[in-house]
Each structure stands twice: as C-alpha cells, then as structure tokens.
N, C-alpha and C positions, 0 to 999 in steps of 0.2 A: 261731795267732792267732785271738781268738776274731773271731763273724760279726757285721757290722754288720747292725741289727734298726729296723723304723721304732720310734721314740719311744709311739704307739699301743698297739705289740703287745706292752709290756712290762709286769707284774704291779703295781697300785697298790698304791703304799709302797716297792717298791723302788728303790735306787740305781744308775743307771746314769753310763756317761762318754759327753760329748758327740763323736761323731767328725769328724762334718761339717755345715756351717751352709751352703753350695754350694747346693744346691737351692733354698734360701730366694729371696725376694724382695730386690733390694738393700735396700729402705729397710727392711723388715724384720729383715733381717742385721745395719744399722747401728743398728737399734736393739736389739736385742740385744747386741749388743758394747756398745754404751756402759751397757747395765745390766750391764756383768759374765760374763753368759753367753755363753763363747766357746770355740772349740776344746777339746777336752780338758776342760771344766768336769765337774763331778758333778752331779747331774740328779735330784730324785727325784718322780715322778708322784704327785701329793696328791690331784686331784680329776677325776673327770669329769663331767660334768653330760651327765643326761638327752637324747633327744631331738637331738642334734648340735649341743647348746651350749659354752660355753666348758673349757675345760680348763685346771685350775691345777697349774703347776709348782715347782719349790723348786728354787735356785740362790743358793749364797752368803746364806744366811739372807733371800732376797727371796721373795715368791709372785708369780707371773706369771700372767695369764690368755692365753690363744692359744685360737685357733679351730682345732678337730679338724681343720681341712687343712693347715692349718700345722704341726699337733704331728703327724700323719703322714709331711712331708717330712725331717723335724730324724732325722737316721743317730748311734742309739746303739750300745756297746759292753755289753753284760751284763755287772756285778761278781761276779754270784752263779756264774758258773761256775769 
C-alpha cells in the first residue's frame, strides 16, 4: 500500500488521491466537501506562489486557492508509483 505524503511534498503538475481531510478544520472540511473535494478525490497541484502565498489546486475541473498550511495538512496517496 502506497505512503500517505502531505499535499506540499508532491511534484507540480502531478495527480495525486486525496486520503484524508481529518486534520483539516471543520469548517474548512465542510467546505471542501461541498465544492467536491472529498475523500478519495484526484488532486492535482497547479500552483504555488512565492513567499508563503496561496496555493492553487485542481479537483473535478475547479481551481482552488488554499493557504500552504492548509495544503500541508490534506494526506495524499502518489499515482505515479
């Protein structure tokens, strides 16, 4: 079974699965779930921005911004192995 990995430490452009939203904040979690991104979703890291700025996600053809502490907590699964 592959290792869950933070969200952060994975290569941009790649597709990863989301394993666990847990860590999250609740109201954060719920909003997440109501855009889509939930358990098990596919994930792919588009942007990072400079300096400890926003970070943009790709889920279910949406772009998401999250603040790099956030996309730190979110436990992916790597597809590429």
């Amino acid at each position: 079974m592959p290792e869950c990995i933070s969200l952060l430490r994975t290569p941009l452009g790649q597709i990863v699965r989301l394993q666990s939203l847990a860590p999250l904040h609740p109201s954060l979690r719920r909003r997440l779930t109501d855009m889509g991104i939930n358990e098990g979703s596919f994930i792919r890291l588009k942007k990072i921005s400079l300096l400890g700025g926003p970070i943009v996600i790709e889920c279910n053809g949406q772009l998401v911004g999250l603040r790099q502490n956030q996309v730190k907590q979110l436990e992916v699964v790597p597809t590429w192995t």
